[in-house]
N, C-alpha and C positions, 0 to 999 in steps of 0.2 A: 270204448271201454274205460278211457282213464278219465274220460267226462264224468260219467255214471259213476266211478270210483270215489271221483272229489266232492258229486251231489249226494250220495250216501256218507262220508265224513261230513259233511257240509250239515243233512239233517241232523245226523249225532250230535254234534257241537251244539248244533243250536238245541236240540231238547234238555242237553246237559247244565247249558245255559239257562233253560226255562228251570231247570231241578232247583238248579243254587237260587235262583231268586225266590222260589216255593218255601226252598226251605228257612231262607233270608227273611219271608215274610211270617212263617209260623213261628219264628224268633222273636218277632215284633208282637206279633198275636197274645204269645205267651206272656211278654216281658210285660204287656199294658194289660192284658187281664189278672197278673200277680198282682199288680199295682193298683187294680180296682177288683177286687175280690167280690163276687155273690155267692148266695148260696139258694137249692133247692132242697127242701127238710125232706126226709124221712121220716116217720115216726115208727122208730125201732124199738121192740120191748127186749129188754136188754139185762134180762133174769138171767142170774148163771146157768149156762148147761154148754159143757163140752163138744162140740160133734164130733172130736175123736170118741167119745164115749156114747153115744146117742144108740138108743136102741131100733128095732125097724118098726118098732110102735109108733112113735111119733113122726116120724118120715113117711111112717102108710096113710097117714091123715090128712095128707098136701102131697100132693100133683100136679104138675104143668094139666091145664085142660084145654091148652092144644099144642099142632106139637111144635114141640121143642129140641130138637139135636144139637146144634150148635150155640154156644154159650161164650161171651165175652167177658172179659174183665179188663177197661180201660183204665188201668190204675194214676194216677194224678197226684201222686203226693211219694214221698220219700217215706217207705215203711223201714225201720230200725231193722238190722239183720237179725237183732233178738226175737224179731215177734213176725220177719216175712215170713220163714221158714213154715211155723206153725201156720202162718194166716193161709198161706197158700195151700198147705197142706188140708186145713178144713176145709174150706173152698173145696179141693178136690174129693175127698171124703163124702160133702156133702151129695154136692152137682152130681157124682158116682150113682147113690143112691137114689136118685130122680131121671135116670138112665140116660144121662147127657154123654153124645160119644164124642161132640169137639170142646175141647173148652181152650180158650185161647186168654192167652196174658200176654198182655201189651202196654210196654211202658214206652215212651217217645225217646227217653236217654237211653235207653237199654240198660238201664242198671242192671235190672230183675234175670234180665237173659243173662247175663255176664256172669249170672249166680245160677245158673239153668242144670249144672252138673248135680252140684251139691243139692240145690233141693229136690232134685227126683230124686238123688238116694234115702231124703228123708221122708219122701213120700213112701217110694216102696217101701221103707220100714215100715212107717205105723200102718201101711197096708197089711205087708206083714201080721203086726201084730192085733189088730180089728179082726183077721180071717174073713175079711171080705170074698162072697163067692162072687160080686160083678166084677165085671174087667175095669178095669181104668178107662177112662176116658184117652182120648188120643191131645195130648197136650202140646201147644202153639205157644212159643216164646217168641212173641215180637216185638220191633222197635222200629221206629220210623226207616233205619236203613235196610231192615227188610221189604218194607211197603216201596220206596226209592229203587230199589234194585228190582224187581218186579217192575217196575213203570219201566225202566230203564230195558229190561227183555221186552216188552212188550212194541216200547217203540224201534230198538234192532230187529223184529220180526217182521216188523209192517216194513219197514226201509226196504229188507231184504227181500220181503216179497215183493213189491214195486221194482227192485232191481234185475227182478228174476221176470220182471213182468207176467206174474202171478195175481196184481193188482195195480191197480192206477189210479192216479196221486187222487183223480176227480172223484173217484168211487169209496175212498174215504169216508167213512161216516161213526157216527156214536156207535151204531153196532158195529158196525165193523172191529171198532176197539174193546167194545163190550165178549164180543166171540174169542176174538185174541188174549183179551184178560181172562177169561174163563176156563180157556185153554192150561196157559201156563201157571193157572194159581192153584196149588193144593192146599185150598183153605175154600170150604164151601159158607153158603152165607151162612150171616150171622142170623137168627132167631130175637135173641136177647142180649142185649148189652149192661152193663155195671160197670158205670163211671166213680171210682171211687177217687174223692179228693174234692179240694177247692174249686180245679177250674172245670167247668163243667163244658168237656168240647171233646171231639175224639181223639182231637191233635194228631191230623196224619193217616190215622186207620184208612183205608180206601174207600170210599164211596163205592165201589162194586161192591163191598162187602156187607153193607148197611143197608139195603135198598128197603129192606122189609122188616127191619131191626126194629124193635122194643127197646129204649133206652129209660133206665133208671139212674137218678140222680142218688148219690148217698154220698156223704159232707166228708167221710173218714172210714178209715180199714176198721176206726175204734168203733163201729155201730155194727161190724160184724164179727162177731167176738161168740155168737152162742149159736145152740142150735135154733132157740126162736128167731132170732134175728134175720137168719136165713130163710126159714118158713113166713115169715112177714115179707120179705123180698119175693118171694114166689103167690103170696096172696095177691100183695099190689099186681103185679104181671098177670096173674089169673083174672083179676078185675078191668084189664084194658082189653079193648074190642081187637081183634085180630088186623092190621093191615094188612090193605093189597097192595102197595105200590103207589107210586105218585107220576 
C-alpha cells in the first residue's frame, strides 16, 4: 500500500512537472510571436450600427447554415476596461440572437475573468433594457488556469483508477484520456472560434475542445464595433465547408 502511495505522488509530481514546463513554453511561444507579429485580414465593413440597438430585421437575414451551439472568443489583446464591458456585451447581444447557447471568453492572463462579476451585471442590464425575449447564452470565462486545472483532474482520475485497479498503466491510451476529459469538462466543443488580437494561436484552450472548430482570424476587437461587422463574421463561417475531424 505505501508503495502504490509513493507511485501515485510520484505520477502527480511528475505531470505537475510536465504543466510548469507547458506552461514555461507557451511563455516562450508568446514572448517570440510578440516579437514577430503577423497578421490574417478580415475584411470588415465597418458602417455605424449598434448591436445593442439592431433590430431583428437585419439579424433575420444571416444565420449560421449549419449548426452552430457553441461559440468561442480567444481574445489576444488587452481591450481598455472602457470599451471590454460594451464589446463583450455586443458579442452577447449579438451571438443571443443567432441562438448560440455556449459562448465562451477566453483570455490566457485571465484579465477578462477577473472582471467576470461586473460585466455580467452589465450584461443583464442592457438585456434588461433590449426586452430581449431569448435567454442568454450560458457564458464561459476562461483562462489558461482553468484549462491547467482540468488537465490536472484529469490525470488524478487516471492515477486513481490505476490505484484502485480499475485500469492499467498499459491500457492507457488517447481515448482513454479523451473519455476521462469528456467526462469532467462542462464545456462541450467548440463549433466556431474568434481569435481576436495580434497573435493568432489559441494559447492554451484544449485541444479536446477544437477538434471540429472553425477558427476565424480578426486583427482587433476594433473590427467588431457594429452590427455589420458581425454579420460579415457569420458570412465568412457560412462560406467554409463544414469539418469532420482530422
Amino acid at each position: 500500500m505505501i508503495t502504490i502511495s509513493i507511485l501515485y505522488r510520484f505520477l502527480i509530481a511528475i505531470f505537475l512537472c510536465f504543466l510548469n514546463v507547458t506552461q514555461w513554453f507557451h511563455r516562450i511561444i508568446i514572448h517570440f510571436i510578440s516579437r514577430n507579429p503577423y497578421t490574417i485580414t478580415v475584411n470588415i465593413d465597418v458602417s455605424r450600427n449598434d448591436p445593442l440597438n439592431i433590430t431583428n430585421g437585419p439579424v433575420d437575414k444571416i444565420q449560421f447554415n449549419k449548426p452552430t451551439q457553441v461559440l468561442a472568443m480567444i481574445i489576444n489583446e488587452r481591450i481598455p476596461d472602457s470599451d471590454l464591458w460594451k464589446f463583450i456585451s455586443n458579442s452577447i447581444v449579438f451571438f443571443q440572437k443567432l441562438n448560440i447557447e455556449h459562448l465562451i471568453i477566453y483570455d490566457y492572463e485571465g484579465y477578462i475573468k477577473a472582471r467576470e462579476a461586473s460585466i455580467m451585471d452589465y450584461v443583464h442590464t442592457c438585456d434588461k433594457k433590449i426586452q430581449s425575449s431569448q435567454l442568454l447564452p450560458t457564458i464561459h470565462f476562461l483562462s489558461l488556469i482553468d484549462c491547467s486545472q482540468t488537465l490536472t483532474k484529469v490525470a488524478q482520475t487516471v492515477c486513481q483508477q490505476v490505484i484502485e485497479n480499475q485500469l492499467n498503466c498499459d491500457a492507457i491510451q488517447t481515448d482513454t484520456i479523451d473519455r476521462c476529459y469528456t467526462k469532467l469538462s462542462t464545456i462541450p466543443e467548440i463549433n466556431l472560434a474568434l481569435i481576436i488580437g495580434p497573435i493568432k494561436s489559441a494559447l492554451g484552450l484544449h485541444p479536446w475542445l477544437t477538434r471540429l472548430t472553425e477558427f476565424i482570424m480578426i486583427d482587433s476587437y476594433k473590427q467588431m464595433q457594429t452590427t455589420n461587422s458581425y454579420i460579415n463574421i457569420v458570412q465568412r463561417y457560412n462560406q467554409i465547408e463544414q469539418r469532420q475531424g482530422r
